[in-house]
C-alpha angles and dihedrals in degrees: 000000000000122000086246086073100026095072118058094150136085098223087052087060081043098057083046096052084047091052094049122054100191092046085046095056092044097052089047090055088046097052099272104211089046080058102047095042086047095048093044091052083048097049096050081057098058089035076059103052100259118148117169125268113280111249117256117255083232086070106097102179091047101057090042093054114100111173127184142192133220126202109233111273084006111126083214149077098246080195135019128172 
């Protein structure tokens, strides 16, 4: 199971947030009980089942957008839709 569906509770995103510094820094700048309270509800989604409403055909831009994401020092895209 991924960690997107592992932790459905607020004190799990908590442990995480403890275990990383930097994460931990970030979700405090960000409200970090707004942010553990918001993961964990999107976790129990996907946990769910939920995925998000496929975009209409009639939705030009959405079918046109392509994103990608680099590791850090990679020459490549580790990930491209």
């Amino acid at each position: 199971m991924t960690p997107t569906r592992r932790y459905t509770d607020p004190d799990d995103w908590d442990g995480i947030f403890q275990r990383n510094q930097a994460m931990g820094a970030a979700a405090n700048r960000l409200g970090r009980e707004l942010l553990e309270k918001t993961l964990a509800e999107w976790a129990t989604r996907i946990k769910a089942g939920e995925v998000p409403p496929a975009p209409s055909a009639s939705n030009r831009y959405g079918t046109q957008l392509r994103c990608a994401q680099w590791d850090w020092g990679a020459p490549n895209p580790l990930f491209t839709m």
